[in-house]
DSSP file (Angstrom, degrees, kcal/mol; ACC not computed):
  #  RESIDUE AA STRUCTURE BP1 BP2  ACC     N-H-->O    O-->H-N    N-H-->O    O-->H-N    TCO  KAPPA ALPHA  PHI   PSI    X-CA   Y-CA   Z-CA
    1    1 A X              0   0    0      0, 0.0   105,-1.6     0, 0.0     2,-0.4   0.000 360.0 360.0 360.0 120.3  -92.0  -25.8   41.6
    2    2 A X  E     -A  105   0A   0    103,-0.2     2,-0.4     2,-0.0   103,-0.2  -0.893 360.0-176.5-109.8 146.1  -93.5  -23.4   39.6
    3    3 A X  E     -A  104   0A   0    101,-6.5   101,-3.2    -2,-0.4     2,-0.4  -0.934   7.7-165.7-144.8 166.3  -93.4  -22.1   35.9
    4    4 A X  E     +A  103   0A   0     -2,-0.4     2,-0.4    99,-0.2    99,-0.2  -0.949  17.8 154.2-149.9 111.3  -94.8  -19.6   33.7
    5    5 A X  E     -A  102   0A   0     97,-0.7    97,-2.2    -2,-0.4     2,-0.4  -0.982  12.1-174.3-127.3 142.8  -94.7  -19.2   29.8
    6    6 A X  E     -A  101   0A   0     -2,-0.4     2,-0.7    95,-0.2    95,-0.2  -0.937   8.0-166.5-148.1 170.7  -96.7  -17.7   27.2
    7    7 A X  E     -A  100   0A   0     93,-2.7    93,-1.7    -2,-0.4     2,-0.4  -0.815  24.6-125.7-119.9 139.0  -97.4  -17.1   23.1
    8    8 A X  E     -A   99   0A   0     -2,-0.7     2,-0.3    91,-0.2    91,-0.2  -0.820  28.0-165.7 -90.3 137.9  -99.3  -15.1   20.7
    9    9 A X  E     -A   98   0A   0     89,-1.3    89,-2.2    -2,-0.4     2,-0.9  -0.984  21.2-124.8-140.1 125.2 -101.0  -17.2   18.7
   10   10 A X  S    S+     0   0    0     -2,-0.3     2,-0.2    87,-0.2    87,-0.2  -0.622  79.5  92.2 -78.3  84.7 -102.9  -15.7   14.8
   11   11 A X  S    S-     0   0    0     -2,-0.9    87,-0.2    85,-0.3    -2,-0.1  -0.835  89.2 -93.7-168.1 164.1 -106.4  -17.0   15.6
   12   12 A X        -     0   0    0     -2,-0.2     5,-0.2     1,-0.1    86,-0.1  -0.362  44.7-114.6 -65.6 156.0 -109.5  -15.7   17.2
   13   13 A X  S  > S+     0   0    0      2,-0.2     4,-0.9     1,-0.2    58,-0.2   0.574 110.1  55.2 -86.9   3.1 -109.5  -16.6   21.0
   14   14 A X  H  > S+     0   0    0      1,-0.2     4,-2.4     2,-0.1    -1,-0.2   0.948 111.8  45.5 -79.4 -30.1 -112.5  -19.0   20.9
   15   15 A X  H  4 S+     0   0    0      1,-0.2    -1,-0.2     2,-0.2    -2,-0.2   0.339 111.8  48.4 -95.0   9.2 -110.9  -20.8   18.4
   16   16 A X  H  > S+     0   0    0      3,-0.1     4,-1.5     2,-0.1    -1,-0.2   0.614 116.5  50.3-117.3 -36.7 -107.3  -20.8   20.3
   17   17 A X  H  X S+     0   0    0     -4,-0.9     4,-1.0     1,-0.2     5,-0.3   0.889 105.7  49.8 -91.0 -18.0 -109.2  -21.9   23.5
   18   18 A X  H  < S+     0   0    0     -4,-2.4    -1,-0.2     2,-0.2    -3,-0.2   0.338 112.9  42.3 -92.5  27.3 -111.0  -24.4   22.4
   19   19 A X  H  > S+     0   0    0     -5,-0.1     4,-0.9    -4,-0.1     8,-0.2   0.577 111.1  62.5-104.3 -16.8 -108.2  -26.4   20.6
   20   20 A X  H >< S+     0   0    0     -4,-1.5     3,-1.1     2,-0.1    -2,-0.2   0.934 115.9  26.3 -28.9-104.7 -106.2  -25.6   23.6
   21   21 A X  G >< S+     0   0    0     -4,-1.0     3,-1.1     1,-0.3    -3,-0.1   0.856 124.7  43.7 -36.1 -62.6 -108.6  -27.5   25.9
   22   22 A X  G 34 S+     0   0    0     -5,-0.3    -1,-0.3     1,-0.2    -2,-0.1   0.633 114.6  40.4 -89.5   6.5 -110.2  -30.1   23.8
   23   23 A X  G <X  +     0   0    0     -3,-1.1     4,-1.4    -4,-0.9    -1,-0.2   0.027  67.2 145.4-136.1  42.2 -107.3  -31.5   21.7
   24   24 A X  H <>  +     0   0    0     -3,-1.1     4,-3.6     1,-0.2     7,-0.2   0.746  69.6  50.5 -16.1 -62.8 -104.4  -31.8   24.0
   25   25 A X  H  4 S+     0   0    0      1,-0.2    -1,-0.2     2,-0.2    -3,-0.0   0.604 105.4  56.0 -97.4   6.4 -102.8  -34.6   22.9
   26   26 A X  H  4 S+     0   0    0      1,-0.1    -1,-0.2    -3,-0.0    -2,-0.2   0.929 122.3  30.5 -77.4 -57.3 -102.7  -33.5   19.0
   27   27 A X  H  < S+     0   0    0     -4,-1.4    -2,-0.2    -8,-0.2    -3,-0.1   0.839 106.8  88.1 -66.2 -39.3 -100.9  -30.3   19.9
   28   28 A X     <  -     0   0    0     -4,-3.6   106,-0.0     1,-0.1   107,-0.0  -0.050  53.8-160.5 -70.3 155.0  -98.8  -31.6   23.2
   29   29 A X  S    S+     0   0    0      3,-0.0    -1,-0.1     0, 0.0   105,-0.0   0.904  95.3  36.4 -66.2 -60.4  -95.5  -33.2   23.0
   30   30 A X  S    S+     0   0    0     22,-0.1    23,-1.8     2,-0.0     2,-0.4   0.636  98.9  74.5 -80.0 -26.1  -95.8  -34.6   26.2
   31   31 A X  E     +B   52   0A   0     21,-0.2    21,-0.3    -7,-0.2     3,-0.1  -0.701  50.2 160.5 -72.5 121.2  -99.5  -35.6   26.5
   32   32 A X  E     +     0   0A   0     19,-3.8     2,-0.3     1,-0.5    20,-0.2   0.271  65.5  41.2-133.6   9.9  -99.9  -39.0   24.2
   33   33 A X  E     +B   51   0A   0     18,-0.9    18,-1.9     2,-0.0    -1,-0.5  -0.913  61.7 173.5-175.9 118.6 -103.0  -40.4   25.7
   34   34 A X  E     +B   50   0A   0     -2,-0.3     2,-0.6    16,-0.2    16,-0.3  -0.828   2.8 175.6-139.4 105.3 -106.5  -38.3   26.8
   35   35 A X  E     -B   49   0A   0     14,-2.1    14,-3.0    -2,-0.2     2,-0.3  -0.987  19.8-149.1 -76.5 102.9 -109.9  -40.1   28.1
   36   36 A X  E     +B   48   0A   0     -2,-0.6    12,-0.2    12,-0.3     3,-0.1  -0.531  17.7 178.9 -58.3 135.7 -112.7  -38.0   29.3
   37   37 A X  E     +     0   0A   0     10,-3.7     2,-0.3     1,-0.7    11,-0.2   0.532  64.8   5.6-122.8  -2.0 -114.6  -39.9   31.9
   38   38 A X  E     -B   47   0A   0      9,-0.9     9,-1.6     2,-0.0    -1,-0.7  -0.885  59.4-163.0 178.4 144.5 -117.1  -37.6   32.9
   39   39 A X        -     0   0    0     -2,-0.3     2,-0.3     7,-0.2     5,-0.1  -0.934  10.2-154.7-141.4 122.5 -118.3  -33.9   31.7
   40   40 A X    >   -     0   0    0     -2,-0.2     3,-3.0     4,-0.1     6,-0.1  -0.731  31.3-115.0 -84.7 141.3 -120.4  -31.7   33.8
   41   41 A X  T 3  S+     0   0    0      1,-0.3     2,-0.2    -2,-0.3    -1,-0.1   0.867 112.7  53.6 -62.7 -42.3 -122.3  -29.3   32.0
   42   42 A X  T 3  S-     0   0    0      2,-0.2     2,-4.1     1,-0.1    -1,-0.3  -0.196 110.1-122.6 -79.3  35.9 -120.2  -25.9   33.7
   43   43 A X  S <  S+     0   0    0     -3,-3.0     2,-0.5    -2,-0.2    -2,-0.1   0.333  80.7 112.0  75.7 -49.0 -117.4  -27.7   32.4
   44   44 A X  S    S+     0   0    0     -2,-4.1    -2,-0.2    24,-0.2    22,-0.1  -0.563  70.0  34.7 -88.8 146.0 -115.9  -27.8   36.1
   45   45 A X  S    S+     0   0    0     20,-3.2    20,-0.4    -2,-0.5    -1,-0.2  -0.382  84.9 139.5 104.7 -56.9 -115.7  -31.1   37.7
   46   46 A X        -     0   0    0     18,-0.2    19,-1.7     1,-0.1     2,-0.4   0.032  40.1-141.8 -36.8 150.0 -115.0  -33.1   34.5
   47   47 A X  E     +BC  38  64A   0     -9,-1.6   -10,-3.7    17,-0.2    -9,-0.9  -0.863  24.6 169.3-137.8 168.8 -113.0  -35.4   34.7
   48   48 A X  E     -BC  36  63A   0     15,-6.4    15,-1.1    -2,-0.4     2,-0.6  -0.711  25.3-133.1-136.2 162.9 -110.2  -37.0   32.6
   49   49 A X  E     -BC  35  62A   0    -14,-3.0   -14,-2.1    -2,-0.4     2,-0.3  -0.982  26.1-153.9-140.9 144.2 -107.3  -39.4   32.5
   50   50 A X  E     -BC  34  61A   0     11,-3.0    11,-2.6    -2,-0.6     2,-0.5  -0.976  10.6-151.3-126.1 111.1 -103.9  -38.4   30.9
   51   51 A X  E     -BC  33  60A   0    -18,-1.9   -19,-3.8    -2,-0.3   -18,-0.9  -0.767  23.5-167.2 -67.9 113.9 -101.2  -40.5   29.3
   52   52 A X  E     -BC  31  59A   0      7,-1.0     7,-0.9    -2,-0.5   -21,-0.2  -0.737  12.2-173.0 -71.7 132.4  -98.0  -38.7   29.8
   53   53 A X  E     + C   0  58A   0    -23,-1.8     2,-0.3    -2,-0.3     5,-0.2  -0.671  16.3 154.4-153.2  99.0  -94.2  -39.3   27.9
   54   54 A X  E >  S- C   0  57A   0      3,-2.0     3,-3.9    -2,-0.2    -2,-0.0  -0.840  80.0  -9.7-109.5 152.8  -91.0  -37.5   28.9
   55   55 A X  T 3  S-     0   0    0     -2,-0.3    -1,-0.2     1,-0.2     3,-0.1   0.761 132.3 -58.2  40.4  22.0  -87.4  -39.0   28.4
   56   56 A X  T 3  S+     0   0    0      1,-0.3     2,-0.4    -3,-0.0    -1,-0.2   0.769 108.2 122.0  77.0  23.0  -89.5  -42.4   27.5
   57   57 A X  E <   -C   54   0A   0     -3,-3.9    -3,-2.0     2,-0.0     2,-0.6  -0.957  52.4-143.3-128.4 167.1  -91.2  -42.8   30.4
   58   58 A X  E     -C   53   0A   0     -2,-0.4     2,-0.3    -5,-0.2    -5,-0.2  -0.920  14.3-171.1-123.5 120.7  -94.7  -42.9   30.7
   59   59 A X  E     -C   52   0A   0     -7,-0.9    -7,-1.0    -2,-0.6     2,-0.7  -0.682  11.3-151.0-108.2 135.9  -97.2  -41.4   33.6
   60   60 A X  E     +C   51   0A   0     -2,-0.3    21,-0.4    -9,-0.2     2,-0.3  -0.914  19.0 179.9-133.0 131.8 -100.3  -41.9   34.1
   61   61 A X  E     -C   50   0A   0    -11,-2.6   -11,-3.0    -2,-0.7     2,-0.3  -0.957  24.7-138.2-133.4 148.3 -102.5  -39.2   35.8
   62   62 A X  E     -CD  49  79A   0     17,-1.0    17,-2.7    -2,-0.3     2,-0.3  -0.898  32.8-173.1 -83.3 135.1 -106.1  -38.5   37.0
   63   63 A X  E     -CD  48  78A   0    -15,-1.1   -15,-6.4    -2,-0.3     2,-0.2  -0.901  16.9-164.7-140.0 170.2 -107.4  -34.9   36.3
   64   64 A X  E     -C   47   0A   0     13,-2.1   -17,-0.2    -2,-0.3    13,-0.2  -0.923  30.1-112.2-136.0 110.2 -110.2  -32.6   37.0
   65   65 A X        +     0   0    0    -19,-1.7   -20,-3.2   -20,-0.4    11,-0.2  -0.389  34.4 172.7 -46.1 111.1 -111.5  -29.1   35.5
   66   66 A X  S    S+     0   0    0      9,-5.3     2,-0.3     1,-0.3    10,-0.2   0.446  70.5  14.9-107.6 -11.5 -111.0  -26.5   38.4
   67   67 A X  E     +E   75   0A   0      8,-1.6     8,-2.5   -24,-0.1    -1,-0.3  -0.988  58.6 169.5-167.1 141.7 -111.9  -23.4   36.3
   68   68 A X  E     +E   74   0A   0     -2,-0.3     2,-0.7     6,-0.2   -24,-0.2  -0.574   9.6 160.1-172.0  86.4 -113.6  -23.2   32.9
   69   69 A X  E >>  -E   73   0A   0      4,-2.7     4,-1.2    -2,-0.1     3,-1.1  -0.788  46.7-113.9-122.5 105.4 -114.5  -19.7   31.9
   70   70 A X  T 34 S-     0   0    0     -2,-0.7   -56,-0.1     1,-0.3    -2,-0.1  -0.446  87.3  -0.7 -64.8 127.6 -115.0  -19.8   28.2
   71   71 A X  T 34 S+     0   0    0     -2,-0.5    -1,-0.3   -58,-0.2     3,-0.1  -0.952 133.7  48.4-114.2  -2.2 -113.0  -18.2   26.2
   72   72 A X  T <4 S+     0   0    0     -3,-1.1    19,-6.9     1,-0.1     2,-0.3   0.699 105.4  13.7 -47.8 -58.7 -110.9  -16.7   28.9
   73   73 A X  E  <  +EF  69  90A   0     -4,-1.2    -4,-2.7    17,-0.2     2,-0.4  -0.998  47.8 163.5-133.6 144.1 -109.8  -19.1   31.4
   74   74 A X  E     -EF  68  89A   0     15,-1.4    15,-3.5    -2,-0.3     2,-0.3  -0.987   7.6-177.6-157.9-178.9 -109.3  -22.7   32.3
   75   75 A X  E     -EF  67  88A   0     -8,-2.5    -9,-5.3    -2,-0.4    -8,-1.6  -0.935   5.1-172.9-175.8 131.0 -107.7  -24.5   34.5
   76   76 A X  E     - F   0  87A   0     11,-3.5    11,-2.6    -2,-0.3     2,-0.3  -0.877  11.4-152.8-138.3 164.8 -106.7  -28.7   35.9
   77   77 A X  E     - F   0  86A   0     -2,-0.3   -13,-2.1     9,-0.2     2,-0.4  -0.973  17.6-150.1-144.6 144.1 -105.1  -30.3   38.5
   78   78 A X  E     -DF  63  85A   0      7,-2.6     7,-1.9    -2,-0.3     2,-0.6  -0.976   8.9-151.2-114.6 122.3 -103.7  -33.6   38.1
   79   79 A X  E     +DF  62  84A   0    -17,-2.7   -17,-1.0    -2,-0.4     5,-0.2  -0.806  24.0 166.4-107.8 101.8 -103.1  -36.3   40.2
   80   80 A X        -     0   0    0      3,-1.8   -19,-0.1    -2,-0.6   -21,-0.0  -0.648  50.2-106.9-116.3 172.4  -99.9  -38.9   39.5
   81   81 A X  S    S+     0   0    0    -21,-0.4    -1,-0.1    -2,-0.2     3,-0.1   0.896 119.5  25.3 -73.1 -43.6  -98.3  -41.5   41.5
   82   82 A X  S    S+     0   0    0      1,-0.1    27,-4.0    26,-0.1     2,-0.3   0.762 128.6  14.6 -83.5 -27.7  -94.9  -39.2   42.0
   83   83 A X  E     - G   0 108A   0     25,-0.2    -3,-1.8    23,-0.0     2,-0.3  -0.933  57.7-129.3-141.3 176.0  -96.5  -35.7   41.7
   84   84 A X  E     -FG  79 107A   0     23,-1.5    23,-1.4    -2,-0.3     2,-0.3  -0.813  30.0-156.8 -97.7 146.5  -99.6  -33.2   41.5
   85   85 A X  E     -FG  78 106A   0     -7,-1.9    -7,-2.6    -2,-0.3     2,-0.3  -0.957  11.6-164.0-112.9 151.1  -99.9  -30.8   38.7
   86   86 A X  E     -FG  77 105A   0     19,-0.9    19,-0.6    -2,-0.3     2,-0.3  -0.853   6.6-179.6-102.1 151.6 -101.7  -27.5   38.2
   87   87 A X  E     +F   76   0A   0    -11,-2.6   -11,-3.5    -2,-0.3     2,-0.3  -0.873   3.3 175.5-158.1 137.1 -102.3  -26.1   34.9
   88   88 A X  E     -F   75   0A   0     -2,-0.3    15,-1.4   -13,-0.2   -13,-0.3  -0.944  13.1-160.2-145.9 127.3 -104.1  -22.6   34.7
   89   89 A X  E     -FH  74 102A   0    -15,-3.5   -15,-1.4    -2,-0.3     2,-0.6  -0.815   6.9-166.1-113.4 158.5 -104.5  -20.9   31.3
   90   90 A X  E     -FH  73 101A   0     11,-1.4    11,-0.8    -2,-0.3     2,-0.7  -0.952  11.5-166.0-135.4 131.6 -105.2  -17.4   30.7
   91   91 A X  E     - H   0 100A   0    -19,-6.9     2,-0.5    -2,-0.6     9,-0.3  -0.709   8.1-176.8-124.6 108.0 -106.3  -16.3   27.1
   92   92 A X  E     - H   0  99A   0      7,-2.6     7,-2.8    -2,-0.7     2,-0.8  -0.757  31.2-127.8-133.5 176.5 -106.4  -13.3   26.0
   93   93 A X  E     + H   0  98A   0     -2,-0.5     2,-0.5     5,-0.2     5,-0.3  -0.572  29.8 170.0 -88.1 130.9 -107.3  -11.1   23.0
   94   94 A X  E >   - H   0  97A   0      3,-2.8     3,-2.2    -2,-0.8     2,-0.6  -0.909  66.2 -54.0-123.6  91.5 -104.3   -8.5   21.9
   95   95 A X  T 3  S-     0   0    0     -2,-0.5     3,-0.0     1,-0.3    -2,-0.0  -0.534 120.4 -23.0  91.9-114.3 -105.1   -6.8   18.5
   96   96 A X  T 3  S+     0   0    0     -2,-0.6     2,-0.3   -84,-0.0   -85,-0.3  -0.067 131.0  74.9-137.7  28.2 -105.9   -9.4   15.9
   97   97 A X  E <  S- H   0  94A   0     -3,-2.2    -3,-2.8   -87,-0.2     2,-0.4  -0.928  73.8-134.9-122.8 162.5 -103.7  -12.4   18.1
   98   98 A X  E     -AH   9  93A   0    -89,-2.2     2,-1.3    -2,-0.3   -89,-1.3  -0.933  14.4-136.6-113.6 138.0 -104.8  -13.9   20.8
   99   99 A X  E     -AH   8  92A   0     -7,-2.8    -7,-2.6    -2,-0.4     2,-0.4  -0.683  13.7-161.4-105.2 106.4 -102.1  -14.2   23.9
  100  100 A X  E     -AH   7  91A   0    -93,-1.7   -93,-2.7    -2,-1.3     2,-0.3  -0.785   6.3-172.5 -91.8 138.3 -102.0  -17.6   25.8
  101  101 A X  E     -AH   6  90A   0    -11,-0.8   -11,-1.4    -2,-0.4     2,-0.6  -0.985   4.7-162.2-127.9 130.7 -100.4  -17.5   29.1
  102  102 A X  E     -AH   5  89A   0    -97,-2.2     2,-1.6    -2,-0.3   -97,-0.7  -0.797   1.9-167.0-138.1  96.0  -99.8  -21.0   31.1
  103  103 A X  E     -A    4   0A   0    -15,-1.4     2,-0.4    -2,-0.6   -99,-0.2  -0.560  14.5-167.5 -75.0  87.1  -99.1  -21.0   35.0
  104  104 A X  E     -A    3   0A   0   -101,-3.2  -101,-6.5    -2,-1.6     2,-0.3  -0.849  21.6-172.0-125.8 149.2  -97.9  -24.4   36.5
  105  105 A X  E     -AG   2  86A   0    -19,-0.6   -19,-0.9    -2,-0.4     2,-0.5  -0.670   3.0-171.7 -99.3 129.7  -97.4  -26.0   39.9
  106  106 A X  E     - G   0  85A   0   -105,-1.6     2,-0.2    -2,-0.3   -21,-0.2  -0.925  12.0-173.1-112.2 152.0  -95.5  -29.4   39.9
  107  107 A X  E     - G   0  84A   0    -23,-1.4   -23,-1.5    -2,-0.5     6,-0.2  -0.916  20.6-136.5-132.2 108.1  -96.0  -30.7   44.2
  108  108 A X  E     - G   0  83A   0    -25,-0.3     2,-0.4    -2,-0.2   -25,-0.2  -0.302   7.8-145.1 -44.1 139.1  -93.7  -34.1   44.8
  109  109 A X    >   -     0   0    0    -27,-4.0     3,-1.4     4,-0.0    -2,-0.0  -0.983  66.9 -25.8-126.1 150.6  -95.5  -37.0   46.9
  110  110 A X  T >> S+     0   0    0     -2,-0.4     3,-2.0     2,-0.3     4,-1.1  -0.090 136.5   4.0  27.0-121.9  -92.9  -38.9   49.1
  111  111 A X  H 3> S+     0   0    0      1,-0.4     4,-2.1     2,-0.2    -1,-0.2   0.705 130.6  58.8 -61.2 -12.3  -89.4  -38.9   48.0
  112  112 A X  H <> S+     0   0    0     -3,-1.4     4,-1.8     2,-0.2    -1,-0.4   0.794  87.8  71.7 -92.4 -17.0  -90.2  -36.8   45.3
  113  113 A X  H <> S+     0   0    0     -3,-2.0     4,-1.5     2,-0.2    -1,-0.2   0.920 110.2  35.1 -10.7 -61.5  -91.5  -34.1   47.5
  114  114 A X  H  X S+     0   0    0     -4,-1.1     4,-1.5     1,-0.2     5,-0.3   0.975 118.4  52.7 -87.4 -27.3  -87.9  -33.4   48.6
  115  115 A X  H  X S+     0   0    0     -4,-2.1     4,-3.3    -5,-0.2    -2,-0.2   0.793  99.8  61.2 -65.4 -24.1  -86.3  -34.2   45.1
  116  116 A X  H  X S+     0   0    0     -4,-1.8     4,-1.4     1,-0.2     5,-0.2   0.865 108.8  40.7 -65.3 -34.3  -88.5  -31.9   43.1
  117  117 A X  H  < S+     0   0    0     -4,-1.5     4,-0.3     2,-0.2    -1,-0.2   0.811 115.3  47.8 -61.3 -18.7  -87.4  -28.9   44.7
  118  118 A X  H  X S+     0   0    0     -4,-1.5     4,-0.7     1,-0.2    -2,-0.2   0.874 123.2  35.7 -88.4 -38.5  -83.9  -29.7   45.0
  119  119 A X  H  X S+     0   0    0     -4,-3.3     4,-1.4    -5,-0.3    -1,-0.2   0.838 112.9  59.3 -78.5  -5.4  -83.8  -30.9   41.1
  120  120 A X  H  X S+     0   0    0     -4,-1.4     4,-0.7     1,-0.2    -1,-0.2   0.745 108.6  46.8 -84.4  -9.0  -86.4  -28.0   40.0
  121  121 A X  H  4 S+     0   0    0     -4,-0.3    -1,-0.2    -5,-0.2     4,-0.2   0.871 120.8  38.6 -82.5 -16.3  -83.7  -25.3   41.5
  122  122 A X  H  < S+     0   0    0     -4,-0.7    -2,-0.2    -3,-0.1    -1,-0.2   0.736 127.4  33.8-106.1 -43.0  -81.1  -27.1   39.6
  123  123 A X  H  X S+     0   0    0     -4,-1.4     4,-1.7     2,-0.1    -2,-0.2   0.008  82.2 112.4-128.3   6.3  -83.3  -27.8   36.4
  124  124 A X  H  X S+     0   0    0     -4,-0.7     4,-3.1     2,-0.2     3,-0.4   0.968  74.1  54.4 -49.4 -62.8  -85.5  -24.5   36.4
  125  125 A X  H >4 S+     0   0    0      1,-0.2     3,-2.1     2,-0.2    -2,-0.1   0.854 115.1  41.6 -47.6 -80.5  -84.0  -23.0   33.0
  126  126 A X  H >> S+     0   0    0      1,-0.3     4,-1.8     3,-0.1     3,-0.7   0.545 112.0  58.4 -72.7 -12.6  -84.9  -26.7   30.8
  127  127 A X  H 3< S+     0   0    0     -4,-1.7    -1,-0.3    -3,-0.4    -2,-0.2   0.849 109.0  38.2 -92.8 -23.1  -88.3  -26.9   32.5
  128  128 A X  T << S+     0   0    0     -4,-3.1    -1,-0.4    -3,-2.1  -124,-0.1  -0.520 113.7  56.7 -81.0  74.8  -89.6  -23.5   31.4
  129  129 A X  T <> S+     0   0    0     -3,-0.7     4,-4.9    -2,-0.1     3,-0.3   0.137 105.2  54.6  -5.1 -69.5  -87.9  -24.3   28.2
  130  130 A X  T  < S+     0   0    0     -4,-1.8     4,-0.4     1,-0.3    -2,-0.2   0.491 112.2  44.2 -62.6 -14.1  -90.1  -27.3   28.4
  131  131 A X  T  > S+     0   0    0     -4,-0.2     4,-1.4     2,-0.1    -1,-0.3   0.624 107.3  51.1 -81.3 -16.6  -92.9  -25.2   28.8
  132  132 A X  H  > S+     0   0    0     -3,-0.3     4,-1.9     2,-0.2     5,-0.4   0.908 107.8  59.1 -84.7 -55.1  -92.4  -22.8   26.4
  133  133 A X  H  X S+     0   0    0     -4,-4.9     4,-1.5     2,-0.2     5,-0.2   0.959  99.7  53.1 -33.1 -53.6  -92.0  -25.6   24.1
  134  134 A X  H  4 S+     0   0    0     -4,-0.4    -1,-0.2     1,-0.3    -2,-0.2   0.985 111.5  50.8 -40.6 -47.7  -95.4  -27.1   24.7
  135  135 A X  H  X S+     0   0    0     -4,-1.4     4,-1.0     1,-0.2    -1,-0.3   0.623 105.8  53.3 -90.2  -2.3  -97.0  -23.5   23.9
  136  136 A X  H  X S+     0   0    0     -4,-1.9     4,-1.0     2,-0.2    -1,-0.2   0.515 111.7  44.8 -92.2  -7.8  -95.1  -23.0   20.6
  137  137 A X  H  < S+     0   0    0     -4,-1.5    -2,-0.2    -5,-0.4    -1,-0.2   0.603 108.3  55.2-112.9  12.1  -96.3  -26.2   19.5
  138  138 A X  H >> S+     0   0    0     -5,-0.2     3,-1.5    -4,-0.2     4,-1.2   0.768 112.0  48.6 -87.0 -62.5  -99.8  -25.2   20.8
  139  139 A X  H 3X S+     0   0    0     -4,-1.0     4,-1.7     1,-0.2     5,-0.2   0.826 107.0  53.6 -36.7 -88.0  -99.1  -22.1   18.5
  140  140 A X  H 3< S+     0   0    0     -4,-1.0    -1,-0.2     2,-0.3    -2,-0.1   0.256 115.6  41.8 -16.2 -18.3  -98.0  -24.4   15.4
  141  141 A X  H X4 S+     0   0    0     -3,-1.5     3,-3.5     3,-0.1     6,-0.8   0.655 108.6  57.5-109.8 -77.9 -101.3  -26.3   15.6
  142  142 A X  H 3< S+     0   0    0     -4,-1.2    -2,-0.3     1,-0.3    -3,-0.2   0.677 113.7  37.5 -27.8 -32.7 -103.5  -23.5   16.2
  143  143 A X  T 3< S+     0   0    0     -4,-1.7    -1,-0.3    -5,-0.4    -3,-0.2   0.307 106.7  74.1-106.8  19.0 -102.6  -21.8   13.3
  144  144 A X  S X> S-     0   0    0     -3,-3.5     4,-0.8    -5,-0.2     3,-0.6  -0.369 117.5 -49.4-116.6-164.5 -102.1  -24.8   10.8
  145  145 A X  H >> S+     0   0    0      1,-0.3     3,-1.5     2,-0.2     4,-1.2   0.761 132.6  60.1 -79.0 -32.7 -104.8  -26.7    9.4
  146  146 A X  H >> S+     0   0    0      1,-0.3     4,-2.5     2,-0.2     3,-0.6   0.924 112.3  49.9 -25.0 -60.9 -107.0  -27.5   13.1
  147  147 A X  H <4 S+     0   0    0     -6,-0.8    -1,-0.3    -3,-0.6    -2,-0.2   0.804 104.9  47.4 -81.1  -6.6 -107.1  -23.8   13.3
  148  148 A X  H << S+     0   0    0     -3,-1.5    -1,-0.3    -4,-0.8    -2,-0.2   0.940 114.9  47.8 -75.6 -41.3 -108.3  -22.9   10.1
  149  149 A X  H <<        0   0    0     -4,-1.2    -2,-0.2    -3,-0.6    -3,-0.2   0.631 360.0 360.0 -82.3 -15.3 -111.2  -25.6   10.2
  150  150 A X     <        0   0    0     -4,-2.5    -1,-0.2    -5,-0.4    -2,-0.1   0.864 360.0 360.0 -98.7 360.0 -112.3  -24.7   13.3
C-alpha cells in the first residue's frame, strides 16, 4: 500500500530537513520512542530503533538510512514484526517555503500480507489523512519554537 502527502512549511530547507530527520519523535504523532544505534559518517547505513503508537498499540521496528542527501532527500526502511515500511522524503525550496513531500510503502509479512491490501483499499482515504496529518504537525513544529532556534 502506498501513500503520498506533502506541506509547505515557513523555514529554510536545511532547517526543515534537519528537524525532519533528527527529531522524529518531538514532531510525530505516531513515533513515541527513537534510539540511534549506529551512524555512519554518509549518513546511509545508520541505523535506528523506533517505538511506534497507533489506536494504543505499540510496534516496535528496526530501521536503516537508505538515502541521505542533505538538504534534499532522505529516506528509511523499517522492519516490524507484521509489516515493512518505506519512508522517502523529498525537500524542496519554493520561494521563501520550503515544500516537504513524503512517499510511503507499507508491505504485510504473513497474514498481514493479504490483509493490508484488502484493508488499505478499504482504508486508503484515513491512511493518507494519517499522513497528511504527521506532515502538518511536522509543519507546526518546524515553524514554532524548534524552528526558530535552529
Amino acid at each position: 500500500m502506498a501513500m503520498k502527502a506533502s506541506v509547505l512549511i515557513e523555514r529554510p530547507i536545511q532547517t526543515v530537513f534537519d528537524l525532519t530527520n533528527d527529531h522524529v519523535a518531538q514532531w510525530s504523532n505516531i513515533v513515541v520512542e527513537e534510539e540511534i544505534l549506529k551512524v555512519t559518517p554518509e549518513g546511509i547505513g545508520s541505523t535506528f530503533r523506533t517505538v511506534t503508537s497507533e489506536h494504543g498499540r505499540k510496534m516496535r521496528f528496526e530501521g536503516v538510512v537508505t538515502r541521505y542527501e542533505p538538504p534534499t532527500a532522505s529516506g528509511i526502511q523499517m522492519e516490524g514484526d507484521a509489516f515493512s515500511l518505506t519512508a522517502d522524503y523529498i525537500f524542496e525550496q519554493v520561494d521563501q517555503v520550503t515544500r516537504v513531500t513524503q512517499t510511503s510503502t507499507v508491505h504485510g509479512k504473513g497474514i498481514f500480507r493479504i490483509l493490508i491490501p484488502a484493508m488499505g483499499l478499504l482504508m486508503r482515504k484515513s491512511n493518507c489523512q494519517a499522513l497528511q496529518d504527521e506532515l502538518n504537525r511536522l509543519k507546526m513544529y518546524c515553524e514554532g519554537p524548534a524552528g526558530n532556534s535552529a
